[in-house]
C-alpha positions in Angstrom: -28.5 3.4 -19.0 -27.8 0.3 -17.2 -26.5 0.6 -13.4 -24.4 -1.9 -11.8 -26.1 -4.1 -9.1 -23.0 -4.4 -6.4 -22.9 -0.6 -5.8 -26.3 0.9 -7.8 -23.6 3.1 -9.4 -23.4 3.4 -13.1 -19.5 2.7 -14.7 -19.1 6.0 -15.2 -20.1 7.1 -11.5 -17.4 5.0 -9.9 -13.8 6.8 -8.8 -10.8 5.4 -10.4 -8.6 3.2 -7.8 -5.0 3.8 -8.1 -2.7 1.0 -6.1 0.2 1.3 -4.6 2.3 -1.5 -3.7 5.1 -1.2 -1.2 8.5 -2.5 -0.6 9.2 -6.3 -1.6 6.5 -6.5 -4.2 5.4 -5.3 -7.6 2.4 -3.6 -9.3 1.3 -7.6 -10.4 0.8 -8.3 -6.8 -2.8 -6.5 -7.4 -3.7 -9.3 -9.4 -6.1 -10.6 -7.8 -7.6 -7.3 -6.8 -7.5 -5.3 -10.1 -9.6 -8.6 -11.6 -12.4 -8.4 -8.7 -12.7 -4.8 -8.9 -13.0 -4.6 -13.2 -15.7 -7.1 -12.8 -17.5 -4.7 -10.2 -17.0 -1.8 -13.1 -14.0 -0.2 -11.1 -11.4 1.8 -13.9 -8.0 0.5 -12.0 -4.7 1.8 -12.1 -1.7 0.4 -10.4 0.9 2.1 -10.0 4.7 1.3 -10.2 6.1 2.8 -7.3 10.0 3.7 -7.6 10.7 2.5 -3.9 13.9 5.2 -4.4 13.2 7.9 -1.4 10.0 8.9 0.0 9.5 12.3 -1.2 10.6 11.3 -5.2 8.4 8.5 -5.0 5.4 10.5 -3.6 6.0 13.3 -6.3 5.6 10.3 -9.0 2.5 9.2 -7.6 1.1 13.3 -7.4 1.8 13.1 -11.4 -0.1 10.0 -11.8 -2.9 11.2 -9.7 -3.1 14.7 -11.9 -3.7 12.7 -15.1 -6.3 10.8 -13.7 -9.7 12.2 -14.3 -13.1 12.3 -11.6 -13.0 10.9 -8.7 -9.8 8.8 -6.8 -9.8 5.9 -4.2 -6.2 5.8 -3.6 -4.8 2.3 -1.8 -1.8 2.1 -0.3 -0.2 -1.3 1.2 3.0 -1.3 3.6 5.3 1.5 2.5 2.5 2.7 -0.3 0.5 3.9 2.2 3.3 6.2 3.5 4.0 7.1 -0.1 0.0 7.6 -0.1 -0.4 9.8 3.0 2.1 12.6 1.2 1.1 12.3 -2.8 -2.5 12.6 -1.7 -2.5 15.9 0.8 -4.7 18.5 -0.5 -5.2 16.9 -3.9 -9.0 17.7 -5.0 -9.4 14.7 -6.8 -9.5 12.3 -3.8 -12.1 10.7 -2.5 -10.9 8.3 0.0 -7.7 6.7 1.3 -7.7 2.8 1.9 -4.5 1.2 4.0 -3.8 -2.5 3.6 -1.3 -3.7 5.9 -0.2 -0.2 5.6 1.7 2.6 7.1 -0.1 6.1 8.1 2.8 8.2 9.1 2.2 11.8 10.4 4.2 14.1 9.4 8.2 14.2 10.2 7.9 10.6 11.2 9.6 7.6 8.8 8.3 4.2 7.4 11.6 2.6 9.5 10.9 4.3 12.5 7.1 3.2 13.2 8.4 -0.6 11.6 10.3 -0.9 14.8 7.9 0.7 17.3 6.0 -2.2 17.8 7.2 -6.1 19.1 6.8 -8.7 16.4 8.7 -7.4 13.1 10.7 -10.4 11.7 11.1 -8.6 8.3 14.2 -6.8 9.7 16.9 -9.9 10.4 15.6 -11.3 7.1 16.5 -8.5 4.8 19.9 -8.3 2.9 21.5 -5.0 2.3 23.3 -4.5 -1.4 25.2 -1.3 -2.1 23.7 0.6 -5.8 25.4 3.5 -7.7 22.6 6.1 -6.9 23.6 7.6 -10.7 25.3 10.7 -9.4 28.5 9.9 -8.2 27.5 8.1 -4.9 25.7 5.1 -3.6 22.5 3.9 -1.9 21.7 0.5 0.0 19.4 -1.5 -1.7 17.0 -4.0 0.5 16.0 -7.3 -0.3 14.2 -10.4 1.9 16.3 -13.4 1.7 14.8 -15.5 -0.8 14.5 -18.8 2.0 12.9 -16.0 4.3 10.6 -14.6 1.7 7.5 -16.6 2.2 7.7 -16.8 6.2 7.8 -13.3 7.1 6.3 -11.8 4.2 3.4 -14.1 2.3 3.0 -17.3 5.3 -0.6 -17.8 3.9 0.1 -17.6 0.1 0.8 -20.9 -1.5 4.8 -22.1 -1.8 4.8 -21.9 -5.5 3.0 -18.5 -5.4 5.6 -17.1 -2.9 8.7 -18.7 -5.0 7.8 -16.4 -7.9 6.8 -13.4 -5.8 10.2 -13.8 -4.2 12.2 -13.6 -6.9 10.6 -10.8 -8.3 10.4 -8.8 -5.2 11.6 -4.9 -5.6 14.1 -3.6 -3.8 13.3 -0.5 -1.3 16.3 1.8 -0.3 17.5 2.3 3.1 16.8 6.1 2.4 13.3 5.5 1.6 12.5 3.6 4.9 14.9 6.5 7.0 13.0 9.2 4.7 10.4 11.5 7.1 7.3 12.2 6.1 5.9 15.9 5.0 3.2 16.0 5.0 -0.6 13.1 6.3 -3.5 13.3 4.0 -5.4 11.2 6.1 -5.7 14.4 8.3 -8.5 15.9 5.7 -9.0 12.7 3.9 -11.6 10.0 5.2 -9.4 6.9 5.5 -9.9 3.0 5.7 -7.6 0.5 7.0 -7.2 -3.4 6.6 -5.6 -4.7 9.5 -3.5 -7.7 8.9 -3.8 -9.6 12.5 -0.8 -12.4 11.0 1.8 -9.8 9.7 5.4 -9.9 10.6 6.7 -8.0 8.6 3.9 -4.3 10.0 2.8 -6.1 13.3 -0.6 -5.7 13.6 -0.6 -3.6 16.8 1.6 -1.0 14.7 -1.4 -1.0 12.0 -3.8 -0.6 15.1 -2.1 2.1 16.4 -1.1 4.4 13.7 -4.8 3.9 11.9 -6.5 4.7 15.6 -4.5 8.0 15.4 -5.7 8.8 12.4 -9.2 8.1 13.1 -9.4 5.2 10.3 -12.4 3.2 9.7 -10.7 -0.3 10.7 -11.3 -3.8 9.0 -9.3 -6.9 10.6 -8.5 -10.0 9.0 -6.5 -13.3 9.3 -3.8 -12.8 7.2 -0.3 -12.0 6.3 1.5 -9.0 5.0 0.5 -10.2 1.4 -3.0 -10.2 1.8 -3.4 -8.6 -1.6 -2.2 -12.0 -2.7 -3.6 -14.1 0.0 -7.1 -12.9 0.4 -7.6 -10.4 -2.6 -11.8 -10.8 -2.0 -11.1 -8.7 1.7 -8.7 -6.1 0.0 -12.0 -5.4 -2.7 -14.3 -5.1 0.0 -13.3 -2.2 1.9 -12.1 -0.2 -1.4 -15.5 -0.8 -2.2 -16.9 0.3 1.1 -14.6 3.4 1.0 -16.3 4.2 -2.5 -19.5 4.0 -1.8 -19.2 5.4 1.7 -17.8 8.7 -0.2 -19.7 8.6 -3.3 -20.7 11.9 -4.6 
């Protein structure tokens, strides 16, 4: 049996990665990541999260994380790592958590709440809110960036043309999601990893900082934006790869 020379790991010894993208983006904004990690003998998985309310999109994720078998590296960027923090709590299967521009709420705290705690969030004035039948009678606020704001405050480094198409097919994240508290912070009993995004206006880098210091992450910087998955996809690998072999076996 043959082992693989970038970890000394044979295919079968490597944890699954499951990713979870966050609001404003799409499971394709992975790309570049899912590609890098195949070629390394990685299984990948990335995950389509709902982006409807915090504790129904964390429940989806729990489901998707109970079919996968062995080992997990779950990654969470922006609002995936709050969805991340609560799907993963107590779940046997995972190995290690890895933020990426990310939120690490504790519990009772909400994705909107620690987006606001620190100076230097431009996402907020760029977003428009449309009012959606929530399928039961009432209604829910849908968020989008402006489609002229898009690239500024969300993917500065990525090329125009790149941030044109991830613009218009950006995903919508609810009000309620974003207001939604958290129940529970698997990073408690979880070891945890954290890209810092030092360019980000949309989690300002001293809001990364803080909440990944407070949970006692291992912490990576970088020059980039919010969509560094996009922008510098060869960083993102990295640490899921240091979080796997860190916490192999």
């Amino acid at each position: 049996m043959t082992t693989d020379d970038h970890t000394g790991a044979t295919p079968e010894e490597k944890p699954t990665v499951v990713l979870v993208h966050g609001a404003f983006a799409e499971s394709a904004s992975w790309n570049g990541v899912i590609e890098q990690l195949r070629i390394d003998g990685y299984p990948v998985i990335a995950a389509a999260n709902p982006l409807r309310g915090l504790g129904d999109d964390a429940l989806q994720l729990r489901s998707l994380l109970d079919r996968v078998r062995g080992p997990v590296v779950v990654v969470g960027h922006s609002y995936g790592g709050s969805v991340v923090s609560v799907a993963a709590d107590g779940h046997s299967g995972v190995r290690a958590l890895v933020y990426v521009g990310s939120f690490l709420l504790e519990e009772g705290e909400s994705t909107g709440e620690l987006a606001g705690k620190f100076p230097g969030n431009e996402l907020g004035p760029a977003l428009d809110p449309v009012p959606v039948s929530d399928g039961r009678g009432g209604t829910v606020t849908d968020l989008y960036i402006q489609p002229d704001r898009f690239r500024a405050v969300f993917a500065a480094d990525v090329a125009p043309e790149v941030a044109e198409l991830m613009a218009a097919t950006q995903r919508p994240i609810t009000s309620e999601a974003l207001a939604e508290k958290a129940t529970a912070a698997a990073w408690r009993t979880i070891p945890s990893w954290t890209l810092v995004t030092r360019e980000d206006l949309a989690v300002p880098a001293e809001a990364q900082t803080f909440m990944a210091r407070r949970a006692r992450s291992r912490i990576v910087e970088v020059d980039a934006s919010h969509a560094v998955a996009v922008s510098r996809p060869g960083a993102v690998v990295d640490l899921i790869v240091e979080a796997a072999r860190a916490t192999a076996g």
